[in-house]
C-alpha positions as CSV (number, residue, x, y, z in Angstrom):
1,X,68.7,67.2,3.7
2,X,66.1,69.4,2.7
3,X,62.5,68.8,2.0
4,X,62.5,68.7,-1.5
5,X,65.3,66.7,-1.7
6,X,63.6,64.1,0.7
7,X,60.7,64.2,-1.8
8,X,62.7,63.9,-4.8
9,X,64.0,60.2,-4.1
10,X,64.2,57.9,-6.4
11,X,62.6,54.0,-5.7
12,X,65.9,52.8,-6.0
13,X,66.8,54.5,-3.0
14,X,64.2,52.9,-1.2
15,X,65.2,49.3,-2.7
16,X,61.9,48.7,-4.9
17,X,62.7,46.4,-7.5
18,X,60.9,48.1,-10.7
19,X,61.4,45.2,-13.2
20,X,59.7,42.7,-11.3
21,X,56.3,42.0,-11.7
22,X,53.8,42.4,-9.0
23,X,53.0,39.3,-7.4
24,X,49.0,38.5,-7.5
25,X,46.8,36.3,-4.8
26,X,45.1,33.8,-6.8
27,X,41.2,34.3,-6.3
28,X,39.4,31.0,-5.6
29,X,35.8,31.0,-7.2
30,X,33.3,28.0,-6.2
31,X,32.2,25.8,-8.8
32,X,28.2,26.4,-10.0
33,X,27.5,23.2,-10.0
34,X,25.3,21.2,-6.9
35,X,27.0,19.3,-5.0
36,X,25.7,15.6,-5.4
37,X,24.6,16.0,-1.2
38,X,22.9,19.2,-1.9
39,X,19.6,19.5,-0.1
40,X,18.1,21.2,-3.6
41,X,19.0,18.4,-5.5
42,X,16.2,15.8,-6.8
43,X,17.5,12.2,-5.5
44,X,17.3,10.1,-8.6
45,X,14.7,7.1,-8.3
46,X,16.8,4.5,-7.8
47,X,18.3,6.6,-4.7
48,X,14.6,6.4,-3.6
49,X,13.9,2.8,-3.9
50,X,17.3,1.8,-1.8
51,X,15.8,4.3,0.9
52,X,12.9,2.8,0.8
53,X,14.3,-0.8,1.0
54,X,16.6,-0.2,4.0
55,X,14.0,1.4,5.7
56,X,12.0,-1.5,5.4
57,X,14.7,-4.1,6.3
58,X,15.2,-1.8,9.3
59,X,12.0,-2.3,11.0
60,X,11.6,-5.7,12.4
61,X,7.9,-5.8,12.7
62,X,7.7,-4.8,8.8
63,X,9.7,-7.6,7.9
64,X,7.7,-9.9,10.3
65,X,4.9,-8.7,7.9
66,X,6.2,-9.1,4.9
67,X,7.1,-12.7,5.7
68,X,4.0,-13.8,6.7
69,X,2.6,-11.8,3.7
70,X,5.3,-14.5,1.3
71,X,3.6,-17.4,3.2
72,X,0.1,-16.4,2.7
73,X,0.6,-15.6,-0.9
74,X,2.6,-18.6,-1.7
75,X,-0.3,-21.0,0.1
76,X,-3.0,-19.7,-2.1
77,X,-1.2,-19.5,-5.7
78,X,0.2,-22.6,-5.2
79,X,-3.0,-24.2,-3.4
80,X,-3.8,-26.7,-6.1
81,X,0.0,-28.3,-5.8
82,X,0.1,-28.0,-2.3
83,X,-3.5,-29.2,-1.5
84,X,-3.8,-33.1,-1.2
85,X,-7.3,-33.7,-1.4
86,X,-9.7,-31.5,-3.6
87,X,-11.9,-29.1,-1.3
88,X,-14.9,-30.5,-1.9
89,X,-13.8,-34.3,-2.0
90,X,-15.7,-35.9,1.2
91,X,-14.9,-39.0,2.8
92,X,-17.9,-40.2,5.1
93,X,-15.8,-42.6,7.0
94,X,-13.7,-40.4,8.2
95,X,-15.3,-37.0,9.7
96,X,-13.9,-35.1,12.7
97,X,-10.4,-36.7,12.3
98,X,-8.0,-34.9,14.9
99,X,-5.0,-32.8,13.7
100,X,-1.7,-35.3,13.2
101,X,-3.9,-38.3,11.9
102,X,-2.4,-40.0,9.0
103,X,-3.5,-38.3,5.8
104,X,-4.9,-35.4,7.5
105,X,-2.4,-32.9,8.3
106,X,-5.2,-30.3,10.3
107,X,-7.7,-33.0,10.5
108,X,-11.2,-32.9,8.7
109,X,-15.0,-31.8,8.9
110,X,-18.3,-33.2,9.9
111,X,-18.3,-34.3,6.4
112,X,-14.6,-35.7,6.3
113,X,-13.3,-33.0,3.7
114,X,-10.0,-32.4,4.6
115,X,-9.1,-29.4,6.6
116,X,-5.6,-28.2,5.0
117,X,-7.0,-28.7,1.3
118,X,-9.8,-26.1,2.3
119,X,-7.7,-23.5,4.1
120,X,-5.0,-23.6,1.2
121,X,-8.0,-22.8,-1.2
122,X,-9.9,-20.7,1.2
123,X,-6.8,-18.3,1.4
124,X,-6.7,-18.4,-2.4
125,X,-10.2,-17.0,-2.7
126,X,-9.8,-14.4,0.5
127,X,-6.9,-13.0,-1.6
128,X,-8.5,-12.7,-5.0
129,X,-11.3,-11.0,-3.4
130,X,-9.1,-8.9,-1.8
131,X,-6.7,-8.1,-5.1
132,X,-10.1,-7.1,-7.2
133,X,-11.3,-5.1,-4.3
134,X,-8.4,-3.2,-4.4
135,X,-8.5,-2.6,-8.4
136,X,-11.8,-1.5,-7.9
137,X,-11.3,0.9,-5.2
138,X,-8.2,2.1,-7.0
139,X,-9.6,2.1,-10.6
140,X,-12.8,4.3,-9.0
141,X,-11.4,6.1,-6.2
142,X,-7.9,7.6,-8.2
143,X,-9.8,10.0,-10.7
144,X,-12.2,10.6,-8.3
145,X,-9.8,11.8,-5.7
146,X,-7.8,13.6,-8.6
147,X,-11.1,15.8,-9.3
148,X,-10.3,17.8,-6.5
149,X,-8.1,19.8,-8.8
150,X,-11.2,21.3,-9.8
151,X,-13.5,22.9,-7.0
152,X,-16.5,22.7,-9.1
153,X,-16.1,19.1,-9.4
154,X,-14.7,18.5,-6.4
155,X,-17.8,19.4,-4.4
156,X,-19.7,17.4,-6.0
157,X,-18.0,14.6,-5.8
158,X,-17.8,14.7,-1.9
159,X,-21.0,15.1,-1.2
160,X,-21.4,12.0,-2.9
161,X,-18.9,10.0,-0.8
162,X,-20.1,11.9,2.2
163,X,-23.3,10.4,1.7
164,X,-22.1,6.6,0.8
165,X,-19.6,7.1,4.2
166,X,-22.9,7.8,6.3
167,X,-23.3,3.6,6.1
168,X,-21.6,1.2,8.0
169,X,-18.7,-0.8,5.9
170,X,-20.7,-3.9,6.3
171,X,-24.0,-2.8,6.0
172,X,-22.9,-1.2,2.7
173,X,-21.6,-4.6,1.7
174,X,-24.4,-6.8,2.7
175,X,-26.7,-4.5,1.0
176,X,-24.9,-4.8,-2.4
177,X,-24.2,-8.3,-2.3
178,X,-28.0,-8.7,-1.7
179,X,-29.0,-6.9,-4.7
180,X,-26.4,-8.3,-7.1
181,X,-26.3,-11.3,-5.7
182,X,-23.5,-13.4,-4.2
183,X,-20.3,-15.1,-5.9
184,X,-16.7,-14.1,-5.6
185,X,-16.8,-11.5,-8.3
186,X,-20.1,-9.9,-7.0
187,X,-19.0,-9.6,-3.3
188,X,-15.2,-8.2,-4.7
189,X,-17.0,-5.6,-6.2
190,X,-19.3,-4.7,-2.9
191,X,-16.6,-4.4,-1.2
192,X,-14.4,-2.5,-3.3
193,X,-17.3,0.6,-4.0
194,X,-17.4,0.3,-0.5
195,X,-13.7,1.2,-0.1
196,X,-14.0,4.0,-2.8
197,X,-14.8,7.0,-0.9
198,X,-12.0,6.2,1.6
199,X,-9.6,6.0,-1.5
200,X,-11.1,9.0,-2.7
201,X,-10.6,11.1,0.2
202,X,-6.9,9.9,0.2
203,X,-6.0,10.8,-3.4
204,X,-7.7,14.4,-3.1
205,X,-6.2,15.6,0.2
206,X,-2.7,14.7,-1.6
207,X,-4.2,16.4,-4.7
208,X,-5.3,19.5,-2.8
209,X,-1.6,19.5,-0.4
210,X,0.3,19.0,-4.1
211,X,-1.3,21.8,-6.1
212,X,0.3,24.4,-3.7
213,X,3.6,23.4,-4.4
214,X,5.9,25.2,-6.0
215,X,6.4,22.9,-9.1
216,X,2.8,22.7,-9.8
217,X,2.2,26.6,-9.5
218,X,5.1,27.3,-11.8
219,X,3.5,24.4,-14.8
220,X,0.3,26.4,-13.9
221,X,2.0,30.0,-14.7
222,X,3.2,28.4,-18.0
223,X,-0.3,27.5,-18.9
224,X,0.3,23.7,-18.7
225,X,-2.9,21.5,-19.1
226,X,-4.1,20.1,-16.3
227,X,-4.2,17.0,-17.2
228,X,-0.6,16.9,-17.8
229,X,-0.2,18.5,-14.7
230,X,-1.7,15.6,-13.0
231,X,-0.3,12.8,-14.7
232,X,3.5,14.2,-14.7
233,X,3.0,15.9,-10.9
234,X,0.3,15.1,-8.9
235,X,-0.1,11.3,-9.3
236,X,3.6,10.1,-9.0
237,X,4.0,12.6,-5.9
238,X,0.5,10.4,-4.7
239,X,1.6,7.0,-5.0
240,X,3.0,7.0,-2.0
241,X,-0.3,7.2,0.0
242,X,-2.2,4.9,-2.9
243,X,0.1,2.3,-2.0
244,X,-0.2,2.5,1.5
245,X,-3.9,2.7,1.6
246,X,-4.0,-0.4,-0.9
247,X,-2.5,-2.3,1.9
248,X,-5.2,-1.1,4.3
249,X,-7.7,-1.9,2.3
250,X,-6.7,-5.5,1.3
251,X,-7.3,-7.1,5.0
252,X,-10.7,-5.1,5.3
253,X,-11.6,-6.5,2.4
254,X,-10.8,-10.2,3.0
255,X,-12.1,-9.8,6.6
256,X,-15.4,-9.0,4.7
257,X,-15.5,-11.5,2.4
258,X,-15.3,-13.6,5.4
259,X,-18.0,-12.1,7.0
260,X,-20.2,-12.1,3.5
261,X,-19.6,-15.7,2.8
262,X,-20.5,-16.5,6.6
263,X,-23.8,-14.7,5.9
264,X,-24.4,-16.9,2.8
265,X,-24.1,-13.5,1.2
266,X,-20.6,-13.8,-1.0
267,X,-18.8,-17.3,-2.2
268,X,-21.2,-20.2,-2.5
269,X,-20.8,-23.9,-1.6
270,X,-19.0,-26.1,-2.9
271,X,-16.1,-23.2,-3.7
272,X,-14.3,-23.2,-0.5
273,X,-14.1,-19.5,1.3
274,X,-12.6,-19.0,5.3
275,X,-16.2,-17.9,5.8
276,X,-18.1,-20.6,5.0
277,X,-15.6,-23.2,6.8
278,X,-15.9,-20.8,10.2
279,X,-19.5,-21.3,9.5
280,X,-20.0,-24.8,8.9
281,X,-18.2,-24.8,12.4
282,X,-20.1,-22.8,14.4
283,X,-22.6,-25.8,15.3
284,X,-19.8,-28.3,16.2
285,X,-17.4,-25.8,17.7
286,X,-17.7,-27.2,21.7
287,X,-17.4,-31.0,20.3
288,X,-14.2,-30.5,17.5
289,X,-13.0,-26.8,17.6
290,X,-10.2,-27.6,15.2
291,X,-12.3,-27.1,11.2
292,X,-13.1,-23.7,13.2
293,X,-9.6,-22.5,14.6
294,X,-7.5,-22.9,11.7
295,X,-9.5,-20.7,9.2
296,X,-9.4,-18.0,12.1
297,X,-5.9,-18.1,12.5
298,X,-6.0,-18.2,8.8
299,X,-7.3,-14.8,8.6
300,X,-6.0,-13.4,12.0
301,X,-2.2,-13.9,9.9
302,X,-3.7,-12.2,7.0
303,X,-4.7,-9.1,8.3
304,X,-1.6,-9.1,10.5
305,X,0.9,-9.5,7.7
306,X,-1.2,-6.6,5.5
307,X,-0.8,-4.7,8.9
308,X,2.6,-4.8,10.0
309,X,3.7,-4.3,5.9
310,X,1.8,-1.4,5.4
311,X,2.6,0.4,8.2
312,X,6.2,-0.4,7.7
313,X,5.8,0.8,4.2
314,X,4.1,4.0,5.1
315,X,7.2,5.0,7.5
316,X,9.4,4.1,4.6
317,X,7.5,6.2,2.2
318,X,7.6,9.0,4.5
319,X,10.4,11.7,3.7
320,X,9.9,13.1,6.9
321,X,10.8,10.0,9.0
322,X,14.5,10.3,9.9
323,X,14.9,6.1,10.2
């Protein structure tokens, strides 16, 4: 055979099959859409509240916490159906009555008031001034923290809780007490303005970390308001530490309320307060210790419930944490 002829061949020769169609691979393409586990993906809120709830039910000593917090509570809004005796009712026959006597669960006082009635209200009043000291630190401390948006304002703003930081906690609060005068609603607010330049500093080092985010410099580049910007951005991205430093300040508070009312400075006689009972006990503390213990261990459970909560709470607010 020749070379032409070996060019000249026809595909049939070679046993190609013209008439059928040329098989094609089918290309895979991946779909556009997220994946539900994708890591760019915003978790909806509910997702976010069952992480946050079995975080919490994972840490023992937060749930320790949180159910001393339920007993606390539950003793002071339901004081006046738990209580048997009024606070203030006295019964001169009776005084220094040990723990376990009949009628007197904890015992009574050097005037014979009943022991129980007056913790049960005591803790009522510790927490109210705690709740309005938080309101006020929050109500204050929020849109002042929030003015750190703007420099201007922001400078101002901290020199002034600077300067209110350079007094002692108590010393702040005895001071404002003194000049307004005491009462529950008086020493709430002492120690709430007190609080407010810690709250403050919280909410603008959030503000200040948020407004470099990416989110907050694209609403800037499409000429958002600010305001906007803080109300749909900065703040629900903040509560996380507000919440957390709420429960800070709640035991601080109530531990100074203690210390007002021991001063004479906060709740006044007759209205029972955990201060004035550890008072009134001082002077008979050697001969009947028990009117003195059990508004300290009052207040020791307090603090420790708000304690062990919010620091549960924080690692459970925490994206970082990986429990």
């Amino acid at each position: 055979m020749t070379v032409s002829e070996s060019t000249e061949s026809s595909p049939e020769d070679a046993g190609v099959d013209l008439e059928a169609p040329a098989e094609s691979t089918p290309v895979e393409t991946e779909s556009p859409v997220a994946e539900p586990d994708s890591p760019t993906t915003t978790p909806p809120p509910t997702a976010v509240r069952g992480r946050v709830l079995r975080r919490l039910r994972a840490n023992p000593l937060g749930m320790v916490g949180a159910a001393l917090l339920l007993i606390v509570i539950a003793a002071g809004v339901f004081a006046p159906l738990l209580a048997p005796y009024s606070p203030a009712e006295v019964h001169f026959p009776t005084p220094f009555q040990k723990p376990g006597t009949v009628g007197f669960a904890l015992g009574t006082d050097d005037l014979g008031r009943d022991v129980l009635s007056r913790v049960l209200y005591g803790t009522r009043a510790s927490l109210e001034v705690g709740v309005l000291a938080v309101l006020c630190a929050v109500v204050v401390g929020v849109p002042m923290g929030l003015a750190g948006y703007w420099r201007w304002l922001d400078a101002v703003l901290s020199r002034i809780a600077d300067t209110v930081l350079a007094f002692p906690f108590v010393m702040l609060a005895v001071g404002l007490t003194a000049l307004y005068g005491g009462g529950l609603t008086q020493a709430a607010i002492a120690l709430g303005v007190a609080q407010v330049p810690v709250m403050m500093r919280v909410v603008r080092a959030e503000t200040l970390r948020l407004e470099e985010t990416d989110f907050v410099l694209a609403a800037r580049a499409m000429h958002v308001p600010s305001w906007r910007i803080l109300g749909e951005h900065v703040v629900p991205n903040a509560l996380g530490p507000i919440i957390v430093q709420a429960t800070v300040i709640m035991p601080t508070a109530v531990l100074g309320e203690a210390i007002l009312s021991f001063l004479g400075l906060g709740i006044k006689p007759p209205k029972p307060s955990l201060g004035i009972m550890l008072s009134d006990a001082q002077q008979y503390l050697m001969r009947t210790p028990w009117p003195g213990i059990f508004p300290g261990v009052t207040l020791l459970l307090i603090c420790l419930g708000f304690n062990l909560f919010g620091d549960a709470l924080r690692d459970a607010l925490d994206p970082k944490t990986s429990r």
